[in-house]
C-alpha positions as CSV (number, residue, x, y, z in Angstrom):
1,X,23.7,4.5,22.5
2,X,24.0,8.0,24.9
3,X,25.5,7.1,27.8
4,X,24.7,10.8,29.4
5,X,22.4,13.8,28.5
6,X,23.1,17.2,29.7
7,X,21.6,20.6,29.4
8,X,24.0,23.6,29.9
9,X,23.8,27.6,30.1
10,X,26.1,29.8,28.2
11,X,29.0,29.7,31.1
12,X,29.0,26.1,31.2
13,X,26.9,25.5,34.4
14,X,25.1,22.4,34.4
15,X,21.5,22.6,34.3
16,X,19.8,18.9,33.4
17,X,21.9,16.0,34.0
18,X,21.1,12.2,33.1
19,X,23.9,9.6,33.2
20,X,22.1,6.3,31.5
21,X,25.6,4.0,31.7
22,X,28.2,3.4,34.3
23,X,31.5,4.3,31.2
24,X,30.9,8.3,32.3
25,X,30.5,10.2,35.5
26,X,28.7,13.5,36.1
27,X,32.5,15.1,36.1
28,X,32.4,15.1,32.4
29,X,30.5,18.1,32.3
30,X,33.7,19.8,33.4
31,X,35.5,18.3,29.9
32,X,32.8,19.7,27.6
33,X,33.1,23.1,29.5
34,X,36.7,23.0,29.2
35,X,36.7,22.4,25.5
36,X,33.8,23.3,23.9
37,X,31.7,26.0,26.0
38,X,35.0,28.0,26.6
39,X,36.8,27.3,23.9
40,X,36.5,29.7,20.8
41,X,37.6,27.5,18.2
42,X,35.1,24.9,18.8
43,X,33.2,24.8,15.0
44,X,31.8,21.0,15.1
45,X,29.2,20.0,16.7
46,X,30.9,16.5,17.2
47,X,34.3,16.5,19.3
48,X,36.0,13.5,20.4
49,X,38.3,13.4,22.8
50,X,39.7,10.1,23.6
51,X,37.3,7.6,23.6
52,X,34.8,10.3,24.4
53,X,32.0,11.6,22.0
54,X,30.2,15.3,22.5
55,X,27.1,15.5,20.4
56,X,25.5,19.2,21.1
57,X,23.1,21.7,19.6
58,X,23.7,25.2,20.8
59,X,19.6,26.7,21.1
60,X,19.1,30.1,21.9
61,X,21.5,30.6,25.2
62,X,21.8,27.0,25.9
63,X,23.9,23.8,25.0
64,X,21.8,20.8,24.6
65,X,24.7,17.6,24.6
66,X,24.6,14.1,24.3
67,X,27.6,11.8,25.5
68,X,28.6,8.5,24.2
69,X,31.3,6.1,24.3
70,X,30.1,4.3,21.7
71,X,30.1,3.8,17.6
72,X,27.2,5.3,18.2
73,X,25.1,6.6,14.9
74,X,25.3,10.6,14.9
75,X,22.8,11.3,13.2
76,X,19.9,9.6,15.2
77,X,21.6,11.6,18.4
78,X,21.4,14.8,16.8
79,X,17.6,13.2,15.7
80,X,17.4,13.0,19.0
81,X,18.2,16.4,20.2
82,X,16.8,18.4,17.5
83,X,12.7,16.6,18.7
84,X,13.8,17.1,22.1
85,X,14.0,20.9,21.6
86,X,11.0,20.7,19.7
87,X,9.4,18.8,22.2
88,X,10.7,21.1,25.1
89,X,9.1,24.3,22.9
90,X,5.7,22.6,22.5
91,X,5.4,22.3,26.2
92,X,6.9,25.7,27.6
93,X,6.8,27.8,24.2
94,X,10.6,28.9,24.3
95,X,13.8,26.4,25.4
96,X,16.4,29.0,27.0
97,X,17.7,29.3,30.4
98,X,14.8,30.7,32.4
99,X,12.7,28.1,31.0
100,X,14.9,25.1,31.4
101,X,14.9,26.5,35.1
102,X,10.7,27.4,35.6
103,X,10.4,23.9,34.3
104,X,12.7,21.9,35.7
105,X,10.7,19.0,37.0
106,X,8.6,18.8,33.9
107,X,12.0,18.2,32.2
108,X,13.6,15.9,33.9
109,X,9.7,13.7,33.6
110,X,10.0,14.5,29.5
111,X,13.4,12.6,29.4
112,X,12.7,9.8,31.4
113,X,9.9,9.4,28.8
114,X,12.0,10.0,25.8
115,X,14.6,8.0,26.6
116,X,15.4,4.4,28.3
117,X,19.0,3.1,28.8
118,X,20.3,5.7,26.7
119,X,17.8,5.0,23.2
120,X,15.0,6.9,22.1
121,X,11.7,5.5,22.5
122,X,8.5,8.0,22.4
123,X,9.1,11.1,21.3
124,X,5.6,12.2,19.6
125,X,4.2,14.9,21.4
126,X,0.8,14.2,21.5
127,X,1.7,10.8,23.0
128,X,3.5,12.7,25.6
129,X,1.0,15.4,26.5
130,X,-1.7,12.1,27.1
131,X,0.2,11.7,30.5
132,X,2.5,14.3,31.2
133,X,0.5,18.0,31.9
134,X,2.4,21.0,31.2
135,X,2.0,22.0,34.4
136,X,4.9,19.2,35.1
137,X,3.2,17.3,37.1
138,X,2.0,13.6,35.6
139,X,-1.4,12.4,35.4
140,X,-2.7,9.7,37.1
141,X,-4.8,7.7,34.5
142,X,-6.6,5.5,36.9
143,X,-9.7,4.8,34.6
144,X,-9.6,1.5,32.4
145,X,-11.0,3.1,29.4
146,X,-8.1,6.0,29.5
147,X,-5.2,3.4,30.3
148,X,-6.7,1.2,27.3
149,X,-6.5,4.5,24.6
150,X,-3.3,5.0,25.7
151,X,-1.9,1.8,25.1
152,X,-3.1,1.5,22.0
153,X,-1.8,5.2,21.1
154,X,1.6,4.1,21.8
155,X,1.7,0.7,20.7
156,X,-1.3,0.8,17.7
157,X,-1.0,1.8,14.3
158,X,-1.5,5.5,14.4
159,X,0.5,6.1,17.8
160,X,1.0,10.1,16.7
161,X,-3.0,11.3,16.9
162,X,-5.9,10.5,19.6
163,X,-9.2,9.6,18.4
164,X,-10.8,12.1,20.5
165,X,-9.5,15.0,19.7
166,X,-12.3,17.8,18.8
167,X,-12.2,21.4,17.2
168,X,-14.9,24.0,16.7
169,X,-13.4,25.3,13.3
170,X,-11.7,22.7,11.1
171,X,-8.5,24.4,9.7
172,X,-5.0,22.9,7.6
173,X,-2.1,25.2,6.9
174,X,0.5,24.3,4.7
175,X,4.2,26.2,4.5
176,X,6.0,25.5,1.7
177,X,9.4,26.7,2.8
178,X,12.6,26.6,-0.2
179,X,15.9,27.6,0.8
180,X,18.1,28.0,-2.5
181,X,21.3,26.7,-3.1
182,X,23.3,28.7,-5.7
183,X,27.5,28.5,-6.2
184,X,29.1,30.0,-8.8
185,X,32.8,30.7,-10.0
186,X,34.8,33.4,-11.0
187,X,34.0,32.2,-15.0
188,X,30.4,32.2,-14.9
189,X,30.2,28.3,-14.4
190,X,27.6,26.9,-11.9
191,X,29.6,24.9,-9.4
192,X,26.1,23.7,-7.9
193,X,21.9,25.2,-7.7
194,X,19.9,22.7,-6.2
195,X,16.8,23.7,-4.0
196,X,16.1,22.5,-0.7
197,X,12.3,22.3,0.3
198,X,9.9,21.6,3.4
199,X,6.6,20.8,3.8
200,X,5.3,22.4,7.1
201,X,1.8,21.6,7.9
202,X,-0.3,22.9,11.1
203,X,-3.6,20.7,11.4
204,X,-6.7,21.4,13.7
205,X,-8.9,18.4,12.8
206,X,-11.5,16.7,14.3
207,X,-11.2,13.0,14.9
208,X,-8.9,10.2,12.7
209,X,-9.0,12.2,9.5
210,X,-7.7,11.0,6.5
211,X,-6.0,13.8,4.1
212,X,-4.4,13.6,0.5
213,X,-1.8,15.7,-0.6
214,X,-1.4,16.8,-4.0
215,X,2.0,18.3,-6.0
216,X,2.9,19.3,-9.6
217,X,5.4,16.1,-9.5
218,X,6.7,15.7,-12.9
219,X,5.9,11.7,-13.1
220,X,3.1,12.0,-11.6
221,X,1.6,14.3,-14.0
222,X,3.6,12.6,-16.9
223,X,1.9,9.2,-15.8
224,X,-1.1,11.4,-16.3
225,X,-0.5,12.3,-19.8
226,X,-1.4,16.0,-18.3
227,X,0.4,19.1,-19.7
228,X,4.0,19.0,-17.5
229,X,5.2,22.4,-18.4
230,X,5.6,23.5,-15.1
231,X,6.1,19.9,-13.5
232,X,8.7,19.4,-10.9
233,X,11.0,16.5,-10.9
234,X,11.5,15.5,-6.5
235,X,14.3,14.1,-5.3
236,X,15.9,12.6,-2.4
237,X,12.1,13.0,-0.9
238,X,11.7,12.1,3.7
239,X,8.4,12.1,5.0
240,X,6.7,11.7,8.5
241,X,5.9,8.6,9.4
242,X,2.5,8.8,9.0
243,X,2.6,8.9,5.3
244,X,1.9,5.9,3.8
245,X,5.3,5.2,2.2
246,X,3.2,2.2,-0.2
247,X,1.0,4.3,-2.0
248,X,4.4,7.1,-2.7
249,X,5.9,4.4,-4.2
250,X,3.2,3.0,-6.4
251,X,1.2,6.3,-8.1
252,X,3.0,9.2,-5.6
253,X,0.2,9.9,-4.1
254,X,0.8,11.4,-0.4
255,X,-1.6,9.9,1.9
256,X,-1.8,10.3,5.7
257,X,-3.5,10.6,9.0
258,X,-2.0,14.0,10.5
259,X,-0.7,14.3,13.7
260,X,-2.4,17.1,15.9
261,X,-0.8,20.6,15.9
262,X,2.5,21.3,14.0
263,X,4.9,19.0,12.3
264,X,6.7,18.5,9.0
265,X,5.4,16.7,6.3
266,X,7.9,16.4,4.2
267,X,11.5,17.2,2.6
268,X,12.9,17.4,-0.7
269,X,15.5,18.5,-2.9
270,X,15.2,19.9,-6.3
271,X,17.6,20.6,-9.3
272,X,17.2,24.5,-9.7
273,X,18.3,26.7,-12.8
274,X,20.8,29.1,-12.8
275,X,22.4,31.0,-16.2
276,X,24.8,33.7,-16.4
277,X,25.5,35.3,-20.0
278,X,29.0,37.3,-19.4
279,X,29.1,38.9,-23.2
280,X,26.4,41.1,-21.8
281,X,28.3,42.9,-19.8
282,X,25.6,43.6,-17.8
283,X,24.0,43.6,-14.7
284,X,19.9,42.1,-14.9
285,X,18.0,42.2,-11.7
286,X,14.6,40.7,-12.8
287,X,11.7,40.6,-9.9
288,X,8.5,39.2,-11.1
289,X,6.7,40.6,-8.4
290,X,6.8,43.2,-5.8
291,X,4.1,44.7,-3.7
292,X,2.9,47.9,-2.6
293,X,4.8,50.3,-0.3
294,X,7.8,47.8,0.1
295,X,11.4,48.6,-1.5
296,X,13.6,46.5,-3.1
297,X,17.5,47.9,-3.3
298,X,20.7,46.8,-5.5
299,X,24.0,47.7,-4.6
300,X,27.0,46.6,-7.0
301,X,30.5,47.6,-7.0
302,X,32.5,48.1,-10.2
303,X,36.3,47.6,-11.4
304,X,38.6,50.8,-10.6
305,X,40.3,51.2,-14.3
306,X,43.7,51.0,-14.6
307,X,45.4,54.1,-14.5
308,X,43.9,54.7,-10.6
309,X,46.4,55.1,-7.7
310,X,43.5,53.7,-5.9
311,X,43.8,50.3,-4.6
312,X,42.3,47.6,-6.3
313,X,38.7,45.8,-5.2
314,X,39.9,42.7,-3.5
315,X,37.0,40.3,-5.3
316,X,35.8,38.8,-2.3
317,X,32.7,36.1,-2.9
318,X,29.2,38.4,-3.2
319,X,26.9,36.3,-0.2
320,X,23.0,37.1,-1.1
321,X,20.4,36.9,1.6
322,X,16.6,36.7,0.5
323,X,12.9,36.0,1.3
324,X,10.3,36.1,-1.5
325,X,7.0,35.4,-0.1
326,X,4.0,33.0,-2.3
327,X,7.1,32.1,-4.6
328,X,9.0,28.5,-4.7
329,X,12.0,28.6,-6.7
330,X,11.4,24.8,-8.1
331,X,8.1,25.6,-9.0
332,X,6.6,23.2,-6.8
333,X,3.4,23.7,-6.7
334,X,0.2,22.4,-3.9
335,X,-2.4,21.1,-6.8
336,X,-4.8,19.8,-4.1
337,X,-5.3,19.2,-0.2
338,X,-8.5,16.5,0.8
339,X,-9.5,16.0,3.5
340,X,-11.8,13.2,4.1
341,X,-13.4,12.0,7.6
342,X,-16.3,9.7,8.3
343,X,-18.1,12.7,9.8
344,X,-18.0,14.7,6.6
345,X,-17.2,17.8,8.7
346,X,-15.8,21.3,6.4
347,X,-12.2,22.0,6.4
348,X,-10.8,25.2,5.6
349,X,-7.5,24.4,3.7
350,X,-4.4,27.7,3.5
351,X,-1.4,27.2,1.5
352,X,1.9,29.7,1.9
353,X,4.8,29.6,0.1
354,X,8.5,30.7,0.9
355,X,11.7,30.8,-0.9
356,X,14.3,32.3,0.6
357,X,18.5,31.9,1.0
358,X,20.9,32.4,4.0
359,X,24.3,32.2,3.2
360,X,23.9,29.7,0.5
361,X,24.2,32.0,-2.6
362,X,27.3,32.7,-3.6
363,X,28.9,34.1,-6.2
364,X,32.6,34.3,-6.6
365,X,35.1,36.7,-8.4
């Protein structure tokens, strides 16, 4: 799988270095630096050179590679690397330079974890935080009792969330985050407009609790015989493992025991709608909503007519950039968030949406 792991700063100085297979040596750090770090025309974030693959995430002012000489499957690596940072920000707050350096032995104790003979094994973070302190230094579980949770956490059914864990105020916050995909051509036609969703969700629960997770999905209101007039038809849905992928399948009803802290729930994709009506010839800019004190601004250029000396607008693409806060562009809406545990605590459930777009709506003349 990875036959080497390395963490490097902007210059290409090696900070972290793993090898996990005889095929490399540490003195292909100095390839990498060569012809990726150095190199401006580097746009993948797969090169091969040779028999050599370079799998890296630039983060912040760092490089964050993985090196195999294998067939080896991409996207688990970048998998891989993307939960590593994660991991590396739950324990220090911020993966850059300065904190790959203050935490340097707490680093190299994280991937020993993470990884054995170059493949990924645990890589939940509360798993991790049971026996590895963020003040990098690893605990000794000498008691029978502790070494017995653990083993179960790792190996049981709900290796992602201890028992034990305890909170004064039971909270659940749930981000609804869209990013809209919009592409359209010169004649009005939409080449594509699909929206891409997550389902972020921050819980601070007390004990094993069991929550249920509700959406305006269009079949499972239409196997409802419910009014679907603002249903939303999912596709192409991932979830964290600790849904329970059998009851999705049978009625779509999202079930799970939540890990503790931050973590996605889910992802989606749906078809969005998109019309353009040229024998206007107009200009609409409709916003449903906008709130107090904030400003909202429209720039548009126009056609110099023909008898100018001027030179003529050029027609380059029009690139729009947005965030509309408690808005979802699919209309995907939360209907309902349970949460059921055998101590019948309160829970105090908070919903936020997002849609937004970042160089993905385009519109070309």
């Amino acid at each position: 799988m990875i036959s080497g792991f390395f963490i490097f700063n902007q210059k290409g100085e090696v900070l972290i270095t793993r090898l996990y297979r005889t095929d490399i040596k540490r003195s292909i750090s100095e390839v990498f630096r060569i012809h990726v770090v150095s190199s401006s025309d580097v746009r993948s974030p797969i090169v091969t050179l040779g028999s050599t693959s370079f799998l890296h995430v630039r983060h912040n002012n760092i490089y964050v590679l993985a090196v195999t000489k294998n067939n080896a499957n991409a996207a688990l690596i970048f998998e891989f690397l993307y939960k590593f940072i994660s991991i590396s920000r739950s324990y220090f707050g911020k993966l850059d330079e300065e904190s790959v350096k203050n935490n340097f032995v707490l680093i190299y104790e994280l991937i020993d974890e993470i990884l054995d003979f170059g493949y990924p094994q645990t890589s939940e973070i509360d798993t991790l935080k049971a026996y590895i302190t963020t003040e990098a230094a690893r605990s000794e579980v000498t008691d029978i009792g502790e070494s017995s949770k653990l083993t179960t956490q790792m190996t049981g059914a709900v290796s992602w969330r201890r028992g034990d864990i305890k909170y004064k105020k039971n909270e659940a916050f749930v981000d609804v985050i869209e990013n809209v995909n919009l592409l359209m051509s010169a004649k009005g036609t939409v080449l594509r407009a699909d929206v891409d969703g997550q389902i972020l969700m921050r819980a601070y629960l007390t004990g094993m609790p069991e929550c249920k997770f509700g959406l305006n999905d269009k079949l499972v209101l239409d196997k409802a015989e419910r009014a679907a007039d603002n249903a939303v038809r999912l596709d192409d849905c991932q979830f964290h493992q600790c849904v329970q992928l059998g009851a999705f399948s049978s009625d779509r009803t999202i079930s799970f025991i939540p890990p503790d802290g931050e973590f996605e729930l889910m992802k989606y994709t749906a078809s969005g709608k998109a019309k353009y009506v040229p024998s206007e010839n107009v200009i609409v800019w409709k916003i449903p909503r906008i709130q107090g004190g904030s400003e909202a601004t429209l720039t548009a250029n126009a056609d110099l007519t023909a008898t100018t000396t001027r030179q003529a607008w050029a027609r380059p693409p029009i690139d729009v950039d947005f965030q509309v806060l408690m808005f979802t562009a699919s209309g995907l809406l939360v209907r309902f968030l349970k949460v059921y545990e055998k101590s019948g605590y309160h829970s105090v459930k908070w919903v936020r949406y997002l849609t937004r777009a970042s160089g993905t709506y385009q519109i070309r003349f």
